[in-house]
N, C-alpha and C positions, 0 to 999 in steps of 0.2 A: 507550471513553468517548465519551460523544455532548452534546455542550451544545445546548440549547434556547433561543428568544426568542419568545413569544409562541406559545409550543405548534407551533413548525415547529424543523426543527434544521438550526442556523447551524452545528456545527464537527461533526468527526468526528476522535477521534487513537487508533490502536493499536500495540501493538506484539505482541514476536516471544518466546515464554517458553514453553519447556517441549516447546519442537516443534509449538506453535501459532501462528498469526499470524492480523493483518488482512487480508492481501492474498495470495495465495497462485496458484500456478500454475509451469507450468516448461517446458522448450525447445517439447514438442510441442504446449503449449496457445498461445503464442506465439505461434511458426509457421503454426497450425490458422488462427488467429484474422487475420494479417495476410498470410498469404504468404511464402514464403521473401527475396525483394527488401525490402519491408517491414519484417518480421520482426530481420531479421539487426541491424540497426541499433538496434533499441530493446532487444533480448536483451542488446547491446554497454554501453549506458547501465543497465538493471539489474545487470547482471553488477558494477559501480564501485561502486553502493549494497547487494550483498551481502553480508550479516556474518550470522555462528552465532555466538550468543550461548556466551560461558562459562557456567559453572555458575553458577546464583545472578544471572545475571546478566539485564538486562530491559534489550532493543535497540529502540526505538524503529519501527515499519515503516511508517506511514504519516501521516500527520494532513492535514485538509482543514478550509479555513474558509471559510465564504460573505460576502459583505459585500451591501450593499443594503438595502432594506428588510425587519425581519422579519413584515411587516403581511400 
């Protein structure tokens, strides 16, 4: 879902349903991308906000909102 103001977009929110998601990636793309020093730490903090959805069920996975001007 993406909201707009002035034809630019202020928010962005998705979630996780069906074995789809907003955000996606896992140990080796992590690592790949920060270094294992790096790495380990933030894998630590995803790892807290991991959830597999039940059946039928819709997990929220990311949402972002901008503030400032939408001009």
């Amino acid at each position: 879902m993406t909201a707009l103001a002035g034809g630019k977009v202020v928010g962005v929110a998705g979630y996780r349903l069906g074995g789809r998601a907003l955000t996606g990636g896992d140990v080796p793309d992590v690592l790949s991308a920060y270094g294992v020093l790096r790495g380990q730490p933030r894998l630590a903090v995803l790892a807290l906000f991991e959830r597999t959805p039940e059946e039928a069920e819709l997990v929220m996975d990311g949402i972002a909102v901008g503030w400032g001007s939408a001009r």
